[in-house]
MARKOLTOR-668187 format. One line per 10 residues: number of its first residue (from 1); for each residue x, y, z of C-alpha. Coordinates in steps of 0.25 Angstrom, whole numbers, plus 5000, padded with zeros to 4 digits. Example, Ala and Ser with C-alpha at 12.3 -4.5 7.8 and 13.67 -1.06 7.14 Angstrom:
! residues 2
1 = 5049 4982 5031 ~ 5055 4996 5029
This chain:
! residues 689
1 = 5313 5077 5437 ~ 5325 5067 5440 ~ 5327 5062 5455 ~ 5314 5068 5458 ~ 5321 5083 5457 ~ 5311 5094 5453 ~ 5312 5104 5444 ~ 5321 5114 5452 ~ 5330 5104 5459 ~ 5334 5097 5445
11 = 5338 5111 5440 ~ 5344 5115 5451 ~ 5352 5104 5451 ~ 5357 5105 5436 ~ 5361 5119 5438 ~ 5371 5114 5448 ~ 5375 5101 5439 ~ 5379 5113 5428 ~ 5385 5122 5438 ~ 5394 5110 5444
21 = 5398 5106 5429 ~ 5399 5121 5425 ~ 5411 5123 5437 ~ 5418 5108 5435 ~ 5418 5111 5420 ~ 5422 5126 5422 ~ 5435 5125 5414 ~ 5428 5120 5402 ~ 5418 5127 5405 ~ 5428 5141 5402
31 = 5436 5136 5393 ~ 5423 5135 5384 ~ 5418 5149 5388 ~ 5430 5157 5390 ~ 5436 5164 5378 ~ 5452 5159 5373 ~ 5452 5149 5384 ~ 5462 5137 5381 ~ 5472 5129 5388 ~ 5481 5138 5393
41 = 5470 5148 5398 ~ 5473 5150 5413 ~ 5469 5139 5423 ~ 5470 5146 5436 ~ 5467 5161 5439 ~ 5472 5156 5454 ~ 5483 5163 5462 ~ 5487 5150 5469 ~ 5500 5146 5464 ~ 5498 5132 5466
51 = 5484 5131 5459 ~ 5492 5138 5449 ~ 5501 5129 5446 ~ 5491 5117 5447 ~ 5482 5124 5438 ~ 5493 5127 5426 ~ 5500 5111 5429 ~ 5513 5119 5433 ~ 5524 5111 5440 ~ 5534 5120 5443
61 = 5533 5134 5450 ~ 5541 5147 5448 ~ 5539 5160 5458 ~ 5544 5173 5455 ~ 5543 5187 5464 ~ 5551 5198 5456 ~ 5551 5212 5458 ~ 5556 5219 5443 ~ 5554 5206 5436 ~ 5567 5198 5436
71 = 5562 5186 5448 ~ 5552 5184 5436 ~ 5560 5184 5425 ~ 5568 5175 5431 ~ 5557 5165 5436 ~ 5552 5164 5422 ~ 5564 5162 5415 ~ 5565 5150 5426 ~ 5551 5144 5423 ~ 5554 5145 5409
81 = 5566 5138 5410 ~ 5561 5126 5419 ~ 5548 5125 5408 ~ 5561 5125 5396 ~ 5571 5114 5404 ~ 5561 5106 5412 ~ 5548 5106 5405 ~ 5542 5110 5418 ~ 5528 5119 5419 ~ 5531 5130 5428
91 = 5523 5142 5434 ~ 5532 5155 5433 ~ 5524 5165 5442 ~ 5524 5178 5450 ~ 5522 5178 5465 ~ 5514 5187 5465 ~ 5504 5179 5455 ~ 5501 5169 5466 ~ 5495 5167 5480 ~ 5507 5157 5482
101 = 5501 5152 5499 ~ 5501 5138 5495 ~ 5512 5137 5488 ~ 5515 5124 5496 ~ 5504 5118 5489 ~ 5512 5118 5477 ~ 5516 5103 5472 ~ 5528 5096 5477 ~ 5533 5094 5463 ~ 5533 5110 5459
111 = 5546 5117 5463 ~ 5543 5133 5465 ~ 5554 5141 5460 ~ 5555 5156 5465 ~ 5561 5169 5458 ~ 5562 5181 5468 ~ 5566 5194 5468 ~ 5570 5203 5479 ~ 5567 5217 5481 ~ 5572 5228 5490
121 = 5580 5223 5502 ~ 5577 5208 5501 ~ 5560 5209 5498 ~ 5552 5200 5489 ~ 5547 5208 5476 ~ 5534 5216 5477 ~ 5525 5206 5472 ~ 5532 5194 5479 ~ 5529 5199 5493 ~ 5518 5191 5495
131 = 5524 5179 5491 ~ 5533 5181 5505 ~ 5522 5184 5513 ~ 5518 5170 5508 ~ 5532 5163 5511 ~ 5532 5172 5525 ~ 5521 5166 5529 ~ 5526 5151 5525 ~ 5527 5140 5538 ~ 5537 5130 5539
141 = 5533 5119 5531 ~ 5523 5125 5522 ~ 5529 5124 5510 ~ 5537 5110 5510 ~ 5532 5106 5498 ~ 5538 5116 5489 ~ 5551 5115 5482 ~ 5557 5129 5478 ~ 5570 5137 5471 ~ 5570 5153 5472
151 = 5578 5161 5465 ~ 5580 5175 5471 ~ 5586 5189 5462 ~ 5590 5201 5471 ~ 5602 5208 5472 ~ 5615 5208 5480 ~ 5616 5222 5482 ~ 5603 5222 5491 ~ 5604 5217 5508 ~ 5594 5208 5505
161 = 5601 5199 5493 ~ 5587 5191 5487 ~ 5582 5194 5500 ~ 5567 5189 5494 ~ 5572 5175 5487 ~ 5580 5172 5502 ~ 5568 5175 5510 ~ 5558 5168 5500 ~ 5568 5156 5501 ~ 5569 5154 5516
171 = 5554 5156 5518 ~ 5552 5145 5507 ~ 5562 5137 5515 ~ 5554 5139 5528 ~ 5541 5135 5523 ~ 5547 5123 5519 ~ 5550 5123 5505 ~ 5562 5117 5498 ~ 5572 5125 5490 ~ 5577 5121 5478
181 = 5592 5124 5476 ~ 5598 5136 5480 ~ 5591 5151 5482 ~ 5593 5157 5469 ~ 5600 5172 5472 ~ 5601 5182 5459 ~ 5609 5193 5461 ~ 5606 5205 5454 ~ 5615 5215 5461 ~ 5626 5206 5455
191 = 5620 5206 5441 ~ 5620 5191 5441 ~ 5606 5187 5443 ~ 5606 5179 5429 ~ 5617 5171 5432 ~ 5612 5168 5448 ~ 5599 5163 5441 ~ 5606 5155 5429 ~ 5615 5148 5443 ~ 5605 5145 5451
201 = 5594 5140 5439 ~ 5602 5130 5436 ~ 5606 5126 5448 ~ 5591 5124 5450 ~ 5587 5118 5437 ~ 5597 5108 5440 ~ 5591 5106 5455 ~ 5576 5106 5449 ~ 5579 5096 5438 ~ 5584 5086 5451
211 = 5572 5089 5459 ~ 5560 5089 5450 ~ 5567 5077 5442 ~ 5565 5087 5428 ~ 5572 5085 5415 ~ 5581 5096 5407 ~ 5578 5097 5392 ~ 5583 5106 5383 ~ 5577 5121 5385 ~ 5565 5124 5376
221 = 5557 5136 5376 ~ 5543 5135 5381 ~ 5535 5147 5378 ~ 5525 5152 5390 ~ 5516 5160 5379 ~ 5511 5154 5366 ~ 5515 5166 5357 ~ 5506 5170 5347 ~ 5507 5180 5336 ~ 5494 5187 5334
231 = 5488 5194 5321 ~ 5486 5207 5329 ~ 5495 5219 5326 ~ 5501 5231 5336 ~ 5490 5238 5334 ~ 5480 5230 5340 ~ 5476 5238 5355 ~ 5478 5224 5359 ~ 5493 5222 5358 ~ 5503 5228 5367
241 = 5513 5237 5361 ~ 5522 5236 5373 ~ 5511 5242 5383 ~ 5517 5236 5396 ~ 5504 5232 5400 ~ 5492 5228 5395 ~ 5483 5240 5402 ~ 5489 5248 5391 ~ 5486 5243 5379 ~ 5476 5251 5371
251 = 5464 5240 5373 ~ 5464 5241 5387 ~ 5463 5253 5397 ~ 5470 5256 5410 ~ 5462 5261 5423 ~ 5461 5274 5428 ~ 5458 5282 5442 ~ 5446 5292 5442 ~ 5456 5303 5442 ~ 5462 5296 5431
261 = 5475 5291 5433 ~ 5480 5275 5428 ~ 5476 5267 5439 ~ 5485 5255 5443 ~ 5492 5247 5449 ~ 5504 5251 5441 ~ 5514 5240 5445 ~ 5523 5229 5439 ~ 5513 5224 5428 ~ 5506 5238 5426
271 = 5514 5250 5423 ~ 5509 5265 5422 ~ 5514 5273 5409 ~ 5519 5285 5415 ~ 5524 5298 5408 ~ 5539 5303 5411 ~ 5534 5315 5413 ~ 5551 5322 5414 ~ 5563 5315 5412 ~ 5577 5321 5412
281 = 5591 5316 5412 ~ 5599 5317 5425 ~ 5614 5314 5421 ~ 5622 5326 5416 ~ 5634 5319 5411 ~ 5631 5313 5397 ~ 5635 5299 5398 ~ 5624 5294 5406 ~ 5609 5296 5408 ~ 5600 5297 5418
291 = 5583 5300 5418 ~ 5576 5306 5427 ~ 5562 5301 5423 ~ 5548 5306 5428 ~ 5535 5297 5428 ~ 5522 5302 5429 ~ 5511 5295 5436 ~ 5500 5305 5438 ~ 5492 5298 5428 ~ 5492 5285 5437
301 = 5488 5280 5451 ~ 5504 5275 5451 ~ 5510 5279 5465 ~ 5525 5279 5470 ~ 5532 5282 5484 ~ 5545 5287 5486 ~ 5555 5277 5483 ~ 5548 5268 5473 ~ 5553 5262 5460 ~ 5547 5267 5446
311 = 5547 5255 5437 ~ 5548 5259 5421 ~ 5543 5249 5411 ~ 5554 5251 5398 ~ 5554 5246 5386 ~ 5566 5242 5376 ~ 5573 5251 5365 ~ 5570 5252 5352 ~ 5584 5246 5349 ~ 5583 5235 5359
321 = 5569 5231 5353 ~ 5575 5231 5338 ~ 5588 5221 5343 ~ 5576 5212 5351 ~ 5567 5211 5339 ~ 5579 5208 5329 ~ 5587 5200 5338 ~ 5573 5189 5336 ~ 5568 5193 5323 ~ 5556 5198 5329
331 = 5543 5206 5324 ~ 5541 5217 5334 ~ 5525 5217 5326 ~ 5521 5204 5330 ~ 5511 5203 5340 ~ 5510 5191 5347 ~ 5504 5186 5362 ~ 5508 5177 5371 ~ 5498 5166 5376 ~ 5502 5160 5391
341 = 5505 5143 5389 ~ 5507 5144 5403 ~ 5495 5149 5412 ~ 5503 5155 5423 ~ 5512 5165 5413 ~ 5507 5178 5411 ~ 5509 5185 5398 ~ 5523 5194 5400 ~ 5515 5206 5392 ~ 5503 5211 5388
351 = 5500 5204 5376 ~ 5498 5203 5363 ~ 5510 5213 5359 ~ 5521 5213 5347 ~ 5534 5208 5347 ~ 5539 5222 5347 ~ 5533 5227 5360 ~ 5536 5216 5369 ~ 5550 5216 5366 ~ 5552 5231 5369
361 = 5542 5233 5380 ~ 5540 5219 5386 ~ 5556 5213 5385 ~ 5568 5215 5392 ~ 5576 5212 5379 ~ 5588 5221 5384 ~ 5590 5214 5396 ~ 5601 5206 5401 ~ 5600 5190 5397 ~ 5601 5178 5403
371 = 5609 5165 5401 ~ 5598 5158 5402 ~ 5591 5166 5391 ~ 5602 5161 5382 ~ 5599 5146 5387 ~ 5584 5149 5383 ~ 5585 5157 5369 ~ 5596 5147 5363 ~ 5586 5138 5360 ~ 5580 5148 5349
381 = 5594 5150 5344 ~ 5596 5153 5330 ~ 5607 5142 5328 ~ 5616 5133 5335 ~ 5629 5140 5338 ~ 5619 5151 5345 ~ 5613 5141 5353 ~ 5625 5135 5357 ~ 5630 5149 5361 ~ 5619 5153 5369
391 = 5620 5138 5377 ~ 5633 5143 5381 ~ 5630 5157 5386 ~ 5619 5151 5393 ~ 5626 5142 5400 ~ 5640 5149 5403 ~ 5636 5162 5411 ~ 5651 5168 5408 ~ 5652 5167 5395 ~ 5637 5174 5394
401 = 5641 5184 5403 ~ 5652 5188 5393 ~ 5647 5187 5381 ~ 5632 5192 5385 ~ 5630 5198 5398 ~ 5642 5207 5399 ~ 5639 5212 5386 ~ 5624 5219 5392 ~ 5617 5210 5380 ~ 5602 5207 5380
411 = 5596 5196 5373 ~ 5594 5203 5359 ~ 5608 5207 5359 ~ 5615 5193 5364 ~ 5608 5185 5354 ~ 5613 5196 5344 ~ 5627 5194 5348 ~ 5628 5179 5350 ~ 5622 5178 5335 ~ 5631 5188 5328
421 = 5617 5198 5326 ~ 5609 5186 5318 ~ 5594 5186 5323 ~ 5588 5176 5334 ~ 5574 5175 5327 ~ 5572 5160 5331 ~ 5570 5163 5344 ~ 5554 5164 5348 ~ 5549 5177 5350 ~ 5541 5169 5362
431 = 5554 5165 5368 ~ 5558 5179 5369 ~ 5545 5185 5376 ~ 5546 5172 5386 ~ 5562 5173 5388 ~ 5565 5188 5386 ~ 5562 5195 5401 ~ 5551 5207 5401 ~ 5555 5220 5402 ~ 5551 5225 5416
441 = 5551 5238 5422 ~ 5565 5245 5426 ~ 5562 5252 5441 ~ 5568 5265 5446 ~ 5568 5271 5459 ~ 5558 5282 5459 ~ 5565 5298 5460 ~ 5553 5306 5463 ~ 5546 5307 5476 ~ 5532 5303 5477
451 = 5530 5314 5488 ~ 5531 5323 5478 ~ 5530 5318 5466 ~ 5516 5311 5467 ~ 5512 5307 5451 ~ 5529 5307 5446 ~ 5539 5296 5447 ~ 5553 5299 5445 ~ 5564 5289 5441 ~ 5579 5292 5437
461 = 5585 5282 5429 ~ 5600 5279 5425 ~ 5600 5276 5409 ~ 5608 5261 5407 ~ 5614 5265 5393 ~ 5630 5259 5393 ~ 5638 5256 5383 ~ 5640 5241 5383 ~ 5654 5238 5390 ~ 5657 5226 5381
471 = 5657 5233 5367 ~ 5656 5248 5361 ~ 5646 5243 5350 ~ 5636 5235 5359 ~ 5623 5243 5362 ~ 5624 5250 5374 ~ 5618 5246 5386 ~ 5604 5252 5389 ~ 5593 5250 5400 ~ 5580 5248 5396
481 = 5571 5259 5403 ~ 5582 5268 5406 ~ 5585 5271 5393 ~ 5569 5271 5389 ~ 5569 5283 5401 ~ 5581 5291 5393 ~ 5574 5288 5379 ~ 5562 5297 5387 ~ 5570 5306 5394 ~ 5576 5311 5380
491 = 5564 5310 5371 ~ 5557 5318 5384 ~ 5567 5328 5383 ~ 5567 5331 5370 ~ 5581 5325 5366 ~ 5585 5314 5356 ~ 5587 5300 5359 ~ 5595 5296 5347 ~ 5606 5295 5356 ~ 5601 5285 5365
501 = 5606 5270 5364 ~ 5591 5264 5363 ~ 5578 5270 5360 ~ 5562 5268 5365 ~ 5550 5267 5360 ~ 5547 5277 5368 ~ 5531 5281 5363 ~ 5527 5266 5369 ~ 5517 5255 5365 ~ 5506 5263 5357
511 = 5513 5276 5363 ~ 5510 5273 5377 ~ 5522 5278 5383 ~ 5523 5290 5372 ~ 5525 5303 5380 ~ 5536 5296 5387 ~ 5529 5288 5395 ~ 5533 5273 5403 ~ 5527 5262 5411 ~ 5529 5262 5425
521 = 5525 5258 5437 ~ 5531 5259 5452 ~ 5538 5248 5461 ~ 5536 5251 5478 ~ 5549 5251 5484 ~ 5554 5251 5499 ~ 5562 5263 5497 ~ 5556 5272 5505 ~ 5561 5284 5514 ~ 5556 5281 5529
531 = 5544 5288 5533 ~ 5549 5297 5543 ~ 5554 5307 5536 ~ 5564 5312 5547 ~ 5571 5297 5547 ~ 5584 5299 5540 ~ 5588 5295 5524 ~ 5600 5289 5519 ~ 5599 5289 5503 ~ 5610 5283 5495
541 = 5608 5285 5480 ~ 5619 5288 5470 ~ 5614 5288 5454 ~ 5601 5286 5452 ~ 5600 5278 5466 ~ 5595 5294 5470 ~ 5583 5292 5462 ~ 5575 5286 5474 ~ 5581 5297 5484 ~ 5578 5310 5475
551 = 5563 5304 5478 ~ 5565 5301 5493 ~ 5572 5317 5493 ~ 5559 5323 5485 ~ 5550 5315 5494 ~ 5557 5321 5507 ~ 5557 5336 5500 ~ 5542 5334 5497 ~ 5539 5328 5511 ~ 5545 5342 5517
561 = 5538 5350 5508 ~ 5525 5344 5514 ~ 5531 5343 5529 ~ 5540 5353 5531 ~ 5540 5352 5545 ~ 5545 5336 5544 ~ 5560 5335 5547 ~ 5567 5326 5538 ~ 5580 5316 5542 ~ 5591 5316 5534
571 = 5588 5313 5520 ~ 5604 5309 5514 ~ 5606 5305 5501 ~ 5618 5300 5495 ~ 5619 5300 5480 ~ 5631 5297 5470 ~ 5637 5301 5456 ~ 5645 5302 5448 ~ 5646 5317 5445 ~ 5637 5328 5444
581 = 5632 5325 5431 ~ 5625 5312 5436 ~ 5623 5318 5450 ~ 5607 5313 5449 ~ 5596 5325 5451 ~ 5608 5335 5457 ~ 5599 5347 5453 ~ 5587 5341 5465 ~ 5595 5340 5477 ~ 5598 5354 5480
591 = 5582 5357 5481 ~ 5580 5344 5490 ~ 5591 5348 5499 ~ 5584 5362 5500 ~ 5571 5358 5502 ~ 5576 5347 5514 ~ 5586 5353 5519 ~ 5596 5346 5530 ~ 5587 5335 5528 ~ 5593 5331 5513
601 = 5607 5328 5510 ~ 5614 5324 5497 ~ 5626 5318 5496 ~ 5632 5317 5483 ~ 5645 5307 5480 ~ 5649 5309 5467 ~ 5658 5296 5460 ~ 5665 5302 5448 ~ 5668 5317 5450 ~ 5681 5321 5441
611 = 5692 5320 5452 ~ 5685 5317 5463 ~ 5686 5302 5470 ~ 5672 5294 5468 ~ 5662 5296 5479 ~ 5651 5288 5481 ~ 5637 5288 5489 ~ 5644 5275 5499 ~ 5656 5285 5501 ~ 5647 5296 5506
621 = 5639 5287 5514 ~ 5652 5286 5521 ~ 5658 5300 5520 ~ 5644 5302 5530 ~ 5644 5289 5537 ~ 5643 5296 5553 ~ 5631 5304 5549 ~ 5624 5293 5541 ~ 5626 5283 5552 ~ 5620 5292 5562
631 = 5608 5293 5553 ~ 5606 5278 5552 ~ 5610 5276 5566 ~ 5603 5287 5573 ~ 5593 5291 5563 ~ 5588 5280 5558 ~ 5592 5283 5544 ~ 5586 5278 5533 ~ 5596 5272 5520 ~ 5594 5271 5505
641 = 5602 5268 5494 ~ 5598 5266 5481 ~ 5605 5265 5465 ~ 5616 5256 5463 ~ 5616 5243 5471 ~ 5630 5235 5466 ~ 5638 5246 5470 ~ 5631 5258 5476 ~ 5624 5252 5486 ~ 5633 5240 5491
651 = 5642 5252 5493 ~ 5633 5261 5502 ~ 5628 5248 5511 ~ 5644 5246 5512 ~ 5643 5261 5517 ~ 5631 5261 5526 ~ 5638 5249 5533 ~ 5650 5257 5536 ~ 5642 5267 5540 ~ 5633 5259 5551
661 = 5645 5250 5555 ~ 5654 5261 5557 ~ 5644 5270 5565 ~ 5640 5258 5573 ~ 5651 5251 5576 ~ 5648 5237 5570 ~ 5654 5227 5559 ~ 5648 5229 5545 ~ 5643 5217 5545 ~ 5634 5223 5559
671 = 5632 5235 5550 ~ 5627 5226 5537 ~ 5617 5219 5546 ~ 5611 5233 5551 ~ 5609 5239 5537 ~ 5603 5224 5534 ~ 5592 5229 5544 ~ 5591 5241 5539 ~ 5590 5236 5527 ~ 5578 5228 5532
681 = 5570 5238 5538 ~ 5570 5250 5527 ~ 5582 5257 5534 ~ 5591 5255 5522 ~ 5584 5253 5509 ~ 5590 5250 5495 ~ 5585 5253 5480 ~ 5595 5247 5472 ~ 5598 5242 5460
C-alpha cells in the first residue's frame, strides 16, 4: 500500500479525501443534481441581512416595515427607481424577512434606506416590532459604519404624527449612524402622502448622487421577473384563476383540525374564505348605502376579540377589469409566469396565472396614481406628444393635480384621457405587473362581540359610490370592496343589481367564493375595553365610527348575562347622524339599554334634521362636560373615539381638552400634555381613519 498505509487506513483515508471535495465542491455538486437549477437559483436560504446582501452582490439596501401595504409599496417603487436612474443592485426587503443584529456589519459603501409605517398611537407595524426591539437594544456607537435615509408615512390626525419613523430615527442616530438628508414625513391625514414622497425623493436622489459619486441616466425599465408565456391553458389545476393564495388551488390541499375546521395561521399572506352568512342594508334614506355584513368562521380555527379589525381581500369590477385590459390591449387568456432575475424578490402572486385574473384579483388598477408613475410609463408611450405630456405632469405637481388627481382618475382612465381613448398597447404587460400596486385587503372595525358571538364576525361598511365632482358623464366614483359587499348584499337578498354603478365576479376563481363567500383574515388591535368591567367608558362614534362600540355594548350585555352579580361603570356612548334614516343599528339600542340598565347611555346628535341647528357628537361632549370630567378625573374613565379622523376626531380631542382644562383649572396646552399621557397608557384610544 502507499506510505506503508494498510488496507483500512488507505480507505479510510479516501473516504475523507471524497468527503472534503464532496462539501468544497457542493455548489457544483447541486447544481448537477438538483432539478431547474441555473444562475438565478437562490444562493442563500440565510436570514442574515448582511450575508444576504453578500451572497446576491447587492450594493444598496432598502427596509421596509408596513402595516396594510403602503411602506412596501413605496419602498419598492424606491428600489425600482434607484436600479432605473443609477444602475444600482438593490435589495428591496421586509423587516420581518431578516434577523437584522449585525446590521453594522453592513459595508461602508452601502447606504440602508428605510420605509416605515406607523400604527395606533405612534407604534411600529406588527411585523416591524422586532426590528425595534433590535434598535432599543443598540449602544452608542455601534452602528458608526452605517449611512441611512427613512422615510416615515402616518397621519396628522393621530398624537403621535409618524411616531415609528421618529423613534426609529433617533435610536439610529444614538447608535451612531449617520442620516442622510432629512426624516421623510407622509402625511396621510392630509391626503398628501404622494406628493411628501415625490419632495423628499428627490431631495434625496440629489443628495445620494453627491455622496456615492453616482451617474443619472435616462430612466429605463429593468424588469425584476423574466416574463414568460406558457403553453398551459385556465384549466390546468396548476394555474391560479385569482385564488389569493396558492393553498387554494385545486392541486394543493389545505390542513385541517381533527374536529375539522381549516387550520391556519389565517394572516396577511393566508386568508380564510369565509361565508357571509347575512347581509342587510342599514341606511333608510335612498341615496346612500351602508352593509351590515356577517362572516362565518365556524369552519376555521380563525379567532377574534373584541375590538379587532376584519380584513376583506376584494377583487375589481367587471367594468373596471374591461377599461384595464382595453386600455393595454391585453389578453385576459394568456398565461404566463414570472421568473425572479433578482434572488431576494418574491413572486408578488401565486403563479402561473392569466392575464385576466391578475389584473382583477391581484391589481390595485382603481387606485389613485402617482407622478412618479407617469415619469415611469412615458417611456412606453405610444408617441412623442404623449410622452412629452406625461414629462410635464410628472414633473409639475399642480398641473397634475388638476388635470388628474382631482378628477378621482386611476391609471386605466388617465391614459385614456390624455390619448383621446386610443389604446396604450405598447406598454409591456411586465411593466404593468412590476409598476401597478397589488390590491390588498380593505380592514374594517369588527361589529359583533366575540363574547357572544364566538364562530361570527361582523363588519358595517359605508358603500364609496359618488358621482365624480369634475363632470356628470365621468364614471362615478366607487371603492373596491365596499361596492363588492353591496353587489352580495343584494344578490343575498334576492334583489337586482343592474342598478349598481359596477359589477363582480361574484362566483370567484373556479367558483371559490360562489355561495357568497370572501377572503379574510383578522388584524389584533389595541382597542380594547379595560378589564375591570366596573372602570368607566367613554365611546365617541358617529357613522359607522359606532361599528367597533355596538361590539364593545354586546360584549358587556353578554358579560352580564354570565355575571349578573358584576356591576358595570358607566358605559356612554356618543354617536352622530345625519337624521334618522341613517341613524346606524337604531332598532338595538333599546334592548341593550334594557338588559344594562343605568350602566348604558346613548347619546344621539343628529347634524341635518329639517329645522333644527346641526348638532354634533363634539357638541354633546360639551353639553355633558361636568359629568364626563368627573368620570375621567374621579373615575378613572376610559375614552374612545373612532370613524372620521380629519374632522370628527380633531373635533372631539378639541372637546375633551376643553373639558379637562376647564374642570382642572389649567392651560390647554397643560390639558393637551395630560390627554398625550393618557394617550400613552390606553386611557384614550383612537381607531381612525
Amino acid at each position: 500500500m502507499p506510505l506503508g498505509l494498510d488496507t483500512l487506513d488507505f480507505a479510510v483515508l479516501c473516504g475523507l479525501a471524497l468527503a472534503v471535495a464532496a462539501y468544497t465542491s457542493r455548489e457544483k455538486l447541486k447544481s448537477v443534481l438538483s432539478p431547474g437549477s441555473d444562475s438565478t437559483r437562490v444562493k442563500s436560504m440565510s436570514r442574515d441581512i448582511v450575508e444576504t446582501l453578500r451572497d446576491n452582490d447587492k450594493n444598496y439596501l432598502v427596509l421596509y416595515g408596513s402595516q396594510t401595504g403602503t411602506a412596501e409599496d413605496y419602498a419598492k417603487k424606491f428600489a425600482k427607481e434607484l436600479v432605473s436612474k443609477f444602475s444600482l443592485r438593490v435589495m428591496c426587503a421586509d423587516v420581518e424577512a431578516y434577523d437584522l443584529e449585525n446590521l453594522h456589519n453592513v459595508p461602508k459603501d452601502i447606504v440602508v434606506s428605510i420605509f416605515l409605517s406607523t400604527y395606533g398611537e405612534g407604534d411600529f407595524p406588527d411585523a416591524a416590532v422586532p426590528f425595534e426591539d433590535y434598535l432599543s437594544g443598540l449602544n452608542s456607537g455601534d452602528l458608526e459604519n452605517v449611512r441611512y435615509s427613512i422615510f416615515g408615512l402616518g397621519n396628522s390626525t393621530y398624537e403621535f404624527f409618524n411616531g415609528a419613523a421618529k423613534k426609529a430615527n433617533k435610536l439610529l442616530s444614538e447608535g451612531g449612524a449617520k442620516l442622510l438628508g432629512k426624516c421623510g414625513e407622509a402625511d396621510d391625514g392630509a391626503g398628501t402622502t404622494d406628493e411628501d414622497y415625490m419632495a423628499w425623493k428627490e431631495q434625496f436622489m440629489d443628495l445620494l448622487k453627491s455622496e456615492l459619486a453616482l451617474d443619472e441616466h435616462e430612466q429605463k425599465f429593468e424588469p425584476n421577473f423574466e416574463y414568460s408565456v406558457l403553453e398551459a391553458t385556465k384549466n390546468d389545476n396548476t394555474v391560479s384563476l385569482g385564488e389569493p393564495t396558492s393553498q387554494y388551488l385545486p392541486s394543493q390541499k389545505l390542513t385541517y383540525s381533527p374536529e375539522g375546521k381549516q387550520t391556519g395561521p389565517f394572516d396577511a399572506t393566508h386568508p380564510y374564505i369565509a361565508p357571509i352568512v347575512r347581509s342587510k342594508e342599514l341606511f333608510r334614506c335612498g341615496e346612500r348605502n351602508c352593509i351590515h355584513a356577517e362572516f362565518d368562521v365556524s369552519g376555521s380555527n380563525l379567532k377574534y376579540s373584541t375590538g379587532d379589525h376584519l380584513a376583506v381581500w376584494p377583487s375589481n369590477s367587471d367594468e373596471k377589469v374591461e377599461q384595464f385590459l382595453n386600455c393595454f390591449g391585453l389578453d385576459p387568456e394568456v398565461v404566463f409566469s414570472l421568473k425572479p432575475i433578482d434572488n431576494t424578490v418574491k413572486s408578488p402572486f401565486p403563479l402561473p396565472t392569466t392575464i385576466g385574473a391578475a389584473v382583477r384579483h391581484y391589481l390595485e388598477i382603481t387606485g389613485p396614481i402617482s407622478r412618479q408613475l407617469f415619469s415611469s410609463i412615458m417611456q412606453f408611450a405610444p408617441n412623442d406628444t404623449l410622452k412629452e405630456k406625461l414629462n410635464e405632469l410628472s414633473k409639475d405637481k399642480d398641473q397634475f393635480a388638476k388635470e388628474i388627481h382631482v378628477k378621482y382618475l386611476n391609471l386605466a382612465d388617465a391614459l385614456l384621457y390624455l390619448s383621446g381613448g386610443a389604446k396604450w398597447d405598447t406598454v409591456p404587460w411586465n411593466f404593468l405587473v412590476e409598476s401597478v400596486p397589488h390590491l390588498q385587503p380593505r380592514y374594517y372595525s369588527i361589529s359583533s362581540s366575540s363574547l357572544s358571538e364566538k364562530q361570527s364576525i361582523s363588519i358595517t361598511a359605508i358603500v364609496e359610490n359618488m358621482p365624480n365632482p369634475t363632470s356628470e358623464k365621468a364614471p362615478h366614483v366607487t371603492g373596491v370592496a365596499t361596492n363588492l359587499l353591496r353587489n352580495i348584499q343584494l344578490a343575498q337578498n334576492n334583489e337586482s343589481t343592474s342598478v349598481l354603478p359596477v359589477h363582480y365576479d361574484l362566483a370567484g376563481p373556479r367558483n371559490l367564493f360562489s355561495t357568497f363567500q370572501l377572503p379574510v383574515h383578522v388584524r389584533r388591535s389595541t382597542f380594547r375595553l379595560p378589564t375591570n368591567p366596573a372602570t368607566p367608558v367613554i365611546m365617541v362614534g358617529p357613522g359607522t365610527g359606532v361599528a367597533p362600540f355596538r361590539g364593545f355594548i354586546r360584549d358587556r350585555t353578554k358579560f352580564i348575562e354570565q355575571q349578573p352579580s358584576i356591576a358595570l361603570g358607566k358605559h356612554l356612548l356618543f354617536y352622530g347622524s345625519r337624521d334618522e334614516r341613517d341613524f346606524l343599528y337604531q332598532e338595538e339600542w333599546p334592548e341593550y339599554s334594557k338588559k344594562l340598565g343605568e350602566s348604558f347611555e346613548l347619546v344621539v346628535a343628529h347634524s341635518r334634521l329639517p329645522n333644527q341647528p346641526r348638532s354634533y357628537v363634539q357638541d354633546k361632549l360639551i353639553e355633558r362636560e361636568d359629568e364626563l370630567f368627573d368620570l375621567i378625573a374621579n373615575e378613572g374613565a376610559f375614552i374612545y373615539v373612532c370613524g372620521d379622523a380629519k374632522g370628527m376626531a380633531q373635533g372631539v380631542h378639541a372637546a375633551f381638552l376643553k373639558i379637562v382644562s376647564r374642570g382642572k383649572k389649567c392651560s390647554e396646552q397643560d390639558a393637551a400634555e395630560i390627554l398625550k399621557v393618557f394617550k400613552s397608557s390606553g386611557k384614550y384610544q383612537e381607531d381612525v381613519w
